[in-house]
N, C-alpha and C positions, 0 to 999 in steps of 0.2 A: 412513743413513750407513754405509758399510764400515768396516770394521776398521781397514783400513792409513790411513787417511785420518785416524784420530786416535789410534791405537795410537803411545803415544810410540819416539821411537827408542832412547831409553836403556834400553826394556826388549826390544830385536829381539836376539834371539840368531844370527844369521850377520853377519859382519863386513862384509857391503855396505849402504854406509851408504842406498841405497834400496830393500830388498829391500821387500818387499810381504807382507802377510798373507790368509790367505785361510780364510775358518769360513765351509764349504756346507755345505747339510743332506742333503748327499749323505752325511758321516760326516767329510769329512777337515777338519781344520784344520793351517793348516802356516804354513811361511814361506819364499820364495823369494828368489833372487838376481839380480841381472840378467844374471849368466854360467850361470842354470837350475838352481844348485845349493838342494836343496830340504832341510827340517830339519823332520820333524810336532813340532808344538808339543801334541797331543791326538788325542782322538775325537770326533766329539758323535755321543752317547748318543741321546736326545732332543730333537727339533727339534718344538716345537710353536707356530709363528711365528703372532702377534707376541708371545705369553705366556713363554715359557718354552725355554731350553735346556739340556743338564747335557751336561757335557764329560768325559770322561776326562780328565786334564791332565798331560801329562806334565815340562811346564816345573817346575823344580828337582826333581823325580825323574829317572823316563825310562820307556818304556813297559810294562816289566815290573813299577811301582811308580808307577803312576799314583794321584794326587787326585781328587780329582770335585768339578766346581764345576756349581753349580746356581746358574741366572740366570732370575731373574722379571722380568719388565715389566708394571707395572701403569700405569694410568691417572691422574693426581693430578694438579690443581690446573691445569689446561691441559698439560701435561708429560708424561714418562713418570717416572716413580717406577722404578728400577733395582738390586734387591736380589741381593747376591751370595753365597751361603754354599758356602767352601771347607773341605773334610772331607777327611782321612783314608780309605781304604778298608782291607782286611783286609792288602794288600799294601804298602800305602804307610805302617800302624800305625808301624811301629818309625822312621820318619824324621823322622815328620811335626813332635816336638818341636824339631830340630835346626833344620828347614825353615819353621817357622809367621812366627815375625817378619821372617824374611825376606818370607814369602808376603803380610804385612799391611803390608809396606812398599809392595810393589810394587802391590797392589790400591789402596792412596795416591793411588802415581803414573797408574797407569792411569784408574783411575774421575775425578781430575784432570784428566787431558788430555779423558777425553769430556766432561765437564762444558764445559771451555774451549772444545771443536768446536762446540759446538751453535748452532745458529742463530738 
């Protein structure tokens, strides 16, 4: 399943309301508009599909104080089991208090909506 296909709206950062998301394992993860205007939401670091990704993340930072989210996919119970641990890096240290509740809201809503996509 793609990103944008169950990445809620409420959490797309450009104001059209059908911009699209995009995480290739080329590195770039971002978000588009349908007028082209484009916003990186990340990096990924590590693509090792279908087990594991880790992203630089620069959503409630920015790219000079990025996070790093590290995404497992394991196997459970006919499913995929979908673990996500977001940290702090050397750069993003001093934010990360201000930014964490926000960060476990929004991982809520997101991990929510995949759950709700699934078939």
């Amino acid at each position: 399943m793609r990103i944008s296909e169950w990445w809620p709206d409420d959490r797309r950062h450009l104001t059209h309301s059908s911009s699209k998301l995009f995480l290739l394992e080329s590195g770039r993860f971002y978000e588009r508009a349908d007028d082209g205007t484009e916003l990186d939401l990340g990096r990924v670091r590590v693509w090792e599909a279908p087990y594991r990704i880790v992203l630089d993340f620069y959503i409630g930072t920015d790219a000079a104080h990025p996070t790093e989210v590290d995404i497992h996919f394991t196997t459970a119970d006919g499913g995929t089991l979908v673990s996500i641990s977001h940290q702090p890096n050397q750069n993003s240290a001093p934010l990360w208090s201000k930014r964490a509740p926000k960060f476990a809201a929004s991982w809520d809503a997101v991990l929510n909506a995949l759950i709700a996509a699934r078939p």
